[in-house]
C-alpha positions in Angstrom: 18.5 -21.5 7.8 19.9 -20.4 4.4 17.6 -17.5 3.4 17.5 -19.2 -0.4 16.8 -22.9 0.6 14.0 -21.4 3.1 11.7 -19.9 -0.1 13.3 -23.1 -2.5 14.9 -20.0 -4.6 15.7 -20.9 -7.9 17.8 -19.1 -10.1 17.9 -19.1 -14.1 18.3 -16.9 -17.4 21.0 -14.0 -18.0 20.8 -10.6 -18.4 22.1 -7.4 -15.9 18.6 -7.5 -14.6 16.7 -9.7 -12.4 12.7 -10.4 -12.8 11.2 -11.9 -9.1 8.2 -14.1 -8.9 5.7 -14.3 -6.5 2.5 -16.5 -6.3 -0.6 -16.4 -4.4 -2.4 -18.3 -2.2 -2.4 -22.4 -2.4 -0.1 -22.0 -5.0 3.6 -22.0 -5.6 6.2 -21.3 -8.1 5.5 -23.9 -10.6 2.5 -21.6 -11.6 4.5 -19.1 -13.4 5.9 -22.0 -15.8 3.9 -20.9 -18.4 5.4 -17.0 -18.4 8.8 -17.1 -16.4 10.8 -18.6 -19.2 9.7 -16.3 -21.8 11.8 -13.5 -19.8 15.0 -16.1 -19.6 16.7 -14.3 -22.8 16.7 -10.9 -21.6 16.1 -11.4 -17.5 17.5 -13.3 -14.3 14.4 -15.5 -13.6 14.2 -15.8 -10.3 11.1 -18.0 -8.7 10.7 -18.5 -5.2 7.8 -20.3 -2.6 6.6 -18.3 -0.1 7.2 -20.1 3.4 4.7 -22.3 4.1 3.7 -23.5 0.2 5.6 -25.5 -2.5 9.0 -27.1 -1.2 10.1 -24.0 1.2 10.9 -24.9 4.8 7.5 -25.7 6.2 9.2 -25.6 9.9 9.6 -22.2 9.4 5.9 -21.0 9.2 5.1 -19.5 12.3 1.7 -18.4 12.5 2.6 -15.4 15.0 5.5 -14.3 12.9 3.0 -14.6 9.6 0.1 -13.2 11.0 0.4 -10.3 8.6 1.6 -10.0 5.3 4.3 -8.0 6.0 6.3 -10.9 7.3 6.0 -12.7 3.7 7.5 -9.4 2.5 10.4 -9.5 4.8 11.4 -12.8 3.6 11.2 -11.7 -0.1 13.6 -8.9 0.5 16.0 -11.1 2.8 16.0 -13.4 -1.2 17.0 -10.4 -2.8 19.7 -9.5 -0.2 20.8 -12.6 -0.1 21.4 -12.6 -4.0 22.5 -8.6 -3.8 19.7 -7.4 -6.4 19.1 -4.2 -7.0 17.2 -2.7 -9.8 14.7 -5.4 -9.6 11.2 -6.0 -11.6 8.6 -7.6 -9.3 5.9 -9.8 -10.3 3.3 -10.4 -7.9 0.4 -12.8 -8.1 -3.0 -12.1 -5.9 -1.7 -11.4 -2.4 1.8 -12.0 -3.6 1.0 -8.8 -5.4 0.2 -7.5 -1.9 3.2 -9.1 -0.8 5.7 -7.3 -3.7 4.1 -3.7 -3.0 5.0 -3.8 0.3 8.6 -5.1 -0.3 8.5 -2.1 -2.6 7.7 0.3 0.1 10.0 -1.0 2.8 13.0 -1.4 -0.5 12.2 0.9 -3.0 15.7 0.9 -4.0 16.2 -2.8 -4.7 12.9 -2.0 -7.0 12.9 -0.5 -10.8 9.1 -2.0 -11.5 6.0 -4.3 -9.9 3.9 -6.0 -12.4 0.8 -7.0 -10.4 -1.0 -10.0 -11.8 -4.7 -9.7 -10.2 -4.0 -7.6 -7.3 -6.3 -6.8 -4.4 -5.1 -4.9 -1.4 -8.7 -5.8 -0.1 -11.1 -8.6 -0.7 -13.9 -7.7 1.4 -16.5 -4.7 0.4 -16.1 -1.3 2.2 -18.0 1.9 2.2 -17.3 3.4 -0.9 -15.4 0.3 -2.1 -16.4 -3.2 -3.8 -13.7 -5.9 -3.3 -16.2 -8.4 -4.2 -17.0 -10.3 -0.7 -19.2 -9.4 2.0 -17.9 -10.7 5.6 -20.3 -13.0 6.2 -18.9 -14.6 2.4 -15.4 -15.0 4.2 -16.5 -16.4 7.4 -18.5 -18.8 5.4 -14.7 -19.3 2.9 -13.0 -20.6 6.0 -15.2 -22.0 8.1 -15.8 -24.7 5.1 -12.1 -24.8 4.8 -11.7 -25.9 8.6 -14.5 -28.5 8.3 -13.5 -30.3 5.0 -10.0 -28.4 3.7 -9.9 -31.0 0.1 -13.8 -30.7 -0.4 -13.4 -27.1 0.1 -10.5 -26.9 -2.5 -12.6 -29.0 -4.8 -15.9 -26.3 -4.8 -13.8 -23.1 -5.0 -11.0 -23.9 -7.6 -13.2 -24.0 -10.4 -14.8 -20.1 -9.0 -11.5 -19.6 -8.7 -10.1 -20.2 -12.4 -12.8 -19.0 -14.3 -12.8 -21.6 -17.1 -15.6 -24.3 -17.0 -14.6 -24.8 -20.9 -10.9 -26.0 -19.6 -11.2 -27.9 -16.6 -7.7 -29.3 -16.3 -7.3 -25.7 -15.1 -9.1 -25.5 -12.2 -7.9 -29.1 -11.6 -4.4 -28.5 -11.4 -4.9 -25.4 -8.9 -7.1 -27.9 -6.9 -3.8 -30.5 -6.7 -1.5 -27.0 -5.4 -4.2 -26.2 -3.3 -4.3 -30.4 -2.0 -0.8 -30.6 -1.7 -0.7 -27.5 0.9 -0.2 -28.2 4.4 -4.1 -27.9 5.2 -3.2 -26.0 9.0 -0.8 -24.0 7.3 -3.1 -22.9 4.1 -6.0 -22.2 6.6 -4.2 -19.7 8.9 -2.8 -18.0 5.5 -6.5 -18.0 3.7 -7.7 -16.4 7.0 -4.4 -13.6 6.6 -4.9 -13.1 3.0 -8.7 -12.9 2.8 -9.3 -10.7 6.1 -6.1 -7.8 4.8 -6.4 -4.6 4.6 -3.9 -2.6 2.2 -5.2 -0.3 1.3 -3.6 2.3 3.1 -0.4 1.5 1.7 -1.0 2.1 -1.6 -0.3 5.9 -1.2 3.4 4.9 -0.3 3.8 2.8 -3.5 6.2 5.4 -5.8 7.3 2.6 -8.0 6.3 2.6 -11.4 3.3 -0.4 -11.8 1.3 -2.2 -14.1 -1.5 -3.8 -12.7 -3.0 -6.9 -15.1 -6.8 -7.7 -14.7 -9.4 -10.5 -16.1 -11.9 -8.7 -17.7 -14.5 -11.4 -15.0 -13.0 -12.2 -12.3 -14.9 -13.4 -8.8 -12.5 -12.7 -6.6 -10.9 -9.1 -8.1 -13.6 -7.4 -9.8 -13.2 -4.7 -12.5 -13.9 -2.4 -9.4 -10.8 -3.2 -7.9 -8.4 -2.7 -10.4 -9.8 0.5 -10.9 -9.2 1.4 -7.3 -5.8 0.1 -7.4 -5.3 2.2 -10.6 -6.5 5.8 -9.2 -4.0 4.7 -5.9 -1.2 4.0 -7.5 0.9 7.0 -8.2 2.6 5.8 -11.2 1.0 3.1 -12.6 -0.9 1.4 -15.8 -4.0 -0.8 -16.4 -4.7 -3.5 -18.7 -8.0 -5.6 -18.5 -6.7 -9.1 -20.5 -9.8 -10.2 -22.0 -10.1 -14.0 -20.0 -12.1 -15.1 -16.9 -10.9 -16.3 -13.4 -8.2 -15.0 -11.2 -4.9 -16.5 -12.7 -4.2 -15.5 -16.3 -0.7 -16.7 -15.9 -2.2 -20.1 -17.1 -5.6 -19.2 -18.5 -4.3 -16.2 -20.8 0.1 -17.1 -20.4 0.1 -15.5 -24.1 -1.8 -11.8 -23.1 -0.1 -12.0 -19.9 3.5 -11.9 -21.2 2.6 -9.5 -24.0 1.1 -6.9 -21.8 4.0 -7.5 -19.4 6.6 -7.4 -22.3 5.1 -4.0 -23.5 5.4 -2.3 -20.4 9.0 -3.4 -20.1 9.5 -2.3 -22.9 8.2 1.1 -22.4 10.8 1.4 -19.4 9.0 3.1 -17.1 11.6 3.5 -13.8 11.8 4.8 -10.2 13.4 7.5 -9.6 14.8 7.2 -6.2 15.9 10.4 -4.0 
């Protein structure tokens, strides 16, 4: 199948360069509505669905072939093949953070800069490292989301987005997360929440900015610290909002920081 009608690619803006989207779990590209057009002047927007969310081919999630990340990767690197980019800035959501850094390492080339929109290359707690979930929190996450998938969407987009003050918020994730296939978004909760990336940071040589909500359940402060002392060549910036998608609680701070470290042009160098 067409690489670009498999991910529902779509192309807009102008300029030499090309900014890639990628959103996180139970979500798709619509969610970057409220920061992908401010780049349209300057960038090639390009927003994609991972397979298996939004309107990308459904009958191409596999659960073998997507039983890591890396596969979700893959398929982001076959878009920018397909549309010959090079030179790329990456903006990652969540696990499609995840999902960009590892398209970094396998491409760097194709790569000039990720923006990582609250990363975490682990949720689960470690020795030595808080990712803000014990195991027993997980097993709990998805055995509720194979008993009751929509009540379970109901109770956790609200932890979710942060914002009991705006709750059309956390009512629009819960319609992306109810319009999911329900077998498809359980076997990609149980991917995303039981990862491990942490060992790939240290092969991450493109230049980053990592974005953080100053209170977030699901990254904590801890983690973008981590990601920050990890990260060879890369920035921090805690937005001051709450919840795990500042893309629509904060769209304003979230373009701003993103526009400043453009700005700043901060490149690989490639051997």
């Amino acid at each position: 199948m067409d690489r670009l009608k498999r991910n529902n690619v779509t192309v807009s803006g102008s300029g030499e360069q090309a900014m890639v989207f990628v959103h996180g779990f139970g979500c798709d590209q619509h969610m970057w509505r409220l920061v992908a057009p401010q780049f349209k002047a300057d960038y090639r927007v390009v927003l994609l669905d991972l397979v298996g969310a939004g309107k990308s081919d459904l009958a191409a999630y596999h659960p073998t072939r997507y039983s890591s990340l890396s596969a979700h990767a893959e398929d982001l690197l076959a878009v920018l093949h397909e549309l010959d980019l090079y030179n790329v800035v990456l903006v990652g959501h969540s696990v499609g953070a995840t999902i960009a850094m590892l398209a970094a390492i396998q491409e760097p080339a194709r790569i000039a800069q990720l923006i990582l929109v609250a990363p975490s290359p682990r949720f689960l707690n470690d020795a030595g490292y808080t990712g803000g979930f014990e195991p027993a929190d997980i097993e709990e996450l998805l055995e509720a989301m194979n008993n009751n998938y929509l009540g379970w969407s109901g109770a956790i987009t609200p932890v979710i987005m942060g914002h009991p003050d705006r709750p059309e918020l956390a009512t629009e994730l819960n319609n992306s997360f109810c319009s999911t296939d329900p077998t498809i978004a359980r076997h990609f909760a149980r991917v995303t929440f039981l990862a491990d990336n942490r060992a790939d940071l240290a092969l991450v040589r493109t230049p980053s900015l990592i974005l953080q909500c100053a209170n977030d359940t699901l990254a904590p402060q801890a983690v973008g610290t981590f990601l920050h002392q990890k990260l060879a060549d890369s920035q921090l910036v805690v937005l001051d909002t709450s919840g795990h998608c500042p893309h629509l609680s904060a769209p304003h701070a979230t373009t701003a920081a993103m526009q400043h470290f453009l700005r700043s042009k901060p490149t690989a160098h490639h051997e």
